[in-house]
N, C-alpha and C positions, 0 to 999 in steps of 0.2 A: 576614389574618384575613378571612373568607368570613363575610358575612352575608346573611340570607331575611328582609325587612322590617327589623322590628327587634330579630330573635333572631340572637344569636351565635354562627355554630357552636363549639360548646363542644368538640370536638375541637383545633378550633385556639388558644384560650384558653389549657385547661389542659396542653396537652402542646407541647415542642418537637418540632419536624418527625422530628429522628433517633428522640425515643422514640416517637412515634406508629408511623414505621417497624418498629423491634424490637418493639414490640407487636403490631404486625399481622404482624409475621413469625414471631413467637411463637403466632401464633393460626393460623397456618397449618404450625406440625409445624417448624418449623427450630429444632432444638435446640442450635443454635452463637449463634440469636440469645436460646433459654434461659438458655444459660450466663451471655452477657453481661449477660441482667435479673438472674438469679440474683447475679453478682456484684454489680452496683449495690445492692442491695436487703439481701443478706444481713444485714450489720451493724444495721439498723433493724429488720429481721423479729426477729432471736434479740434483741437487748437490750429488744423488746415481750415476749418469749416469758421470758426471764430474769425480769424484772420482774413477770409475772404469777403463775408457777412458783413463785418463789425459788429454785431448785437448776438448780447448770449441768447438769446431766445429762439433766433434762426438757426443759430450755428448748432443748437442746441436739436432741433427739429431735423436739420439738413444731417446731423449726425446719424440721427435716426433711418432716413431714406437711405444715406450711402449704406448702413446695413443690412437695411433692406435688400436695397442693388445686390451686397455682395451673394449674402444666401441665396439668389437668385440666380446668376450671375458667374457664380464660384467657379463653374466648367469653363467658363472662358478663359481661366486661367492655366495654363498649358507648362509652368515650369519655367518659360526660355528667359526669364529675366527676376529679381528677386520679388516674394509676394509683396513686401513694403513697397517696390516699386509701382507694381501692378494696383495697389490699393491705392497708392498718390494719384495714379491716374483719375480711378473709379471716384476719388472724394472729391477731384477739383471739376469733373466733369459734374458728378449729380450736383454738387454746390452751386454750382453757375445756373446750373437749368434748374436747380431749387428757387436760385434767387431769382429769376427771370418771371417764376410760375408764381408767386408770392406777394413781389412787390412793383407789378407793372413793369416789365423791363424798359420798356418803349416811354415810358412817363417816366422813368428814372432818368435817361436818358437824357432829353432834354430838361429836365428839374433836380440838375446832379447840385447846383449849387443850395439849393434847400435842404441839405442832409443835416435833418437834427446834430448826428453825431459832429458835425464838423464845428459845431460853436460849441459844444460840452468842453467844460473846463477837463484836462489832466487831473489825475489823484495822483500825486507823488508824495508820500513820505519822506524821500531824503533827495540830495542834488544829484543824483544819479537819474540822467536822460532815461525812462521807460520808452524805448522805442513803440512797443505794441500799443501805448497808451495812445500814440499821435497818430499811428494807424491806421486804428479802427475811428478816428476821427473825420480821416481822408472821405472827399467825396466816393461813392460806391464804385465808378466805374476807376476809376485815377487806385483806389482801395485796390480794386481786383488785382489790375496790371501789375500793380508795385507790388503785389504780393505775390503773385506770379514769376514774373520776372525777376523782381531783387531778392526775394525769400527764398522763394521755390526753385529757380534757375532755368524758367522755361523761356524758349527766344520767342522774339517780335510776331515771328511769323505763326508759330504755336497756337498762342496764345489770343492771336483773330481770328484763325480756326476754331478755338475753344470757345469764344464771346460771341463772335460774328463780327467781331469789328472792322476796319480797313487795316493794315499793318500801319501806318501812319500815325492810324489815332490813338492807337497801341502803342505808340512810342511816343507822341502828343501824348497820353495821357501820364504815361508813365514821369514825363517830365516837368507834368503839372505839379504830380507825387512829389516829386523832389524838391520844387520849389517851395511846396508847401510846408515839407517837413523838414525846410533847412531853415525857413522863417519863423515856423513855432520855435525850434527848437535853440535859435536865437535868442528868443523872446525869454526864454528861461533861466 
């Protein structure tokens, strides 16, 4: 670990030497060291993208763009905080404006309570609560917040910035979430 007084360089902090490498070989057009981020990465990018969505087939798609975004992208990555961080950003940004660009954001909006997912029955094999199952159940915008915030760990304020919504209705919705998935899960 390289220090300048008594600043850390945060390169070497938050990355092992191999992925600093692939990063910077990533940033420089070598797409054999793409593939290899790509794989490490994948499963954590689509189960953000699942979880904000609900439906494999977005989440499945919107996967797809955030790596697009990244190849693209990749230089804006500068070192000062971990790349798993820097990719939480890049997944929950393109996701939101995947979902927005896809499915009407402004008709979802007011037509949150017609969300197919929200009457689909749970598939639970045994009495163990499947949280993810009640979920991706949730209305799409109450969906986002609560996976956002309760999952992800982003505040109120964040995460209006990220939607566009008021902070209000971001913690209105987030508490719709809650309600909702303390009476399914009641029910069970």
């Amino acid at each position: 670990m390289t220090t300048q007084g008594n600043v850390v360089a945060a390169q070497h902090k938050f990355a092992t030497k191999s992925e600093q490498d692939l990063i910077v070989s990533v940033q420089n057009g070598d797409k054999q060291a793409y593939n290899i981020l790509y794989s490490q990465y994948i499963g954590q990018v689509y189960g953000l993208c699942y979880r904000l969505t609900g439906e494999k087939t977005l989440a499945e798609d919107a996967t797809q763009e955030v790596f697009i975004q990244v190849w693209r992208k990749i230089n804006n990555y500068k070192g000062e905080s971990k790349f798993s961080t820097w990719l939480h950003t890049v997944t929950s940004n393109v996701t939101i404006s995947y979902i927005r660009k896809q499915k009407g954001w402004l008709q979802k909006m007011f037509n949150i309570e017609d969300s197919v997912a929200m009457y689909e029955e749970t598939e639970s094999s045994s009495d163990t609560v499947d949280l993810e199952s009640y979920v991706v159940r949730l209305p799409e915008r109450a969906r986002i917040v609560f996976v956002l915030h309760a999952i992800e760990g982003y505040r109120h304020e964040e995460i209006a910035t990220m939607t566009g919504m008021a902070v209000g209705s971001s913690k209105s919705q987030f508490h719709r979430a809650k309600q909702l998935l303390q009476e399914w899960m009641s029910h069970e």
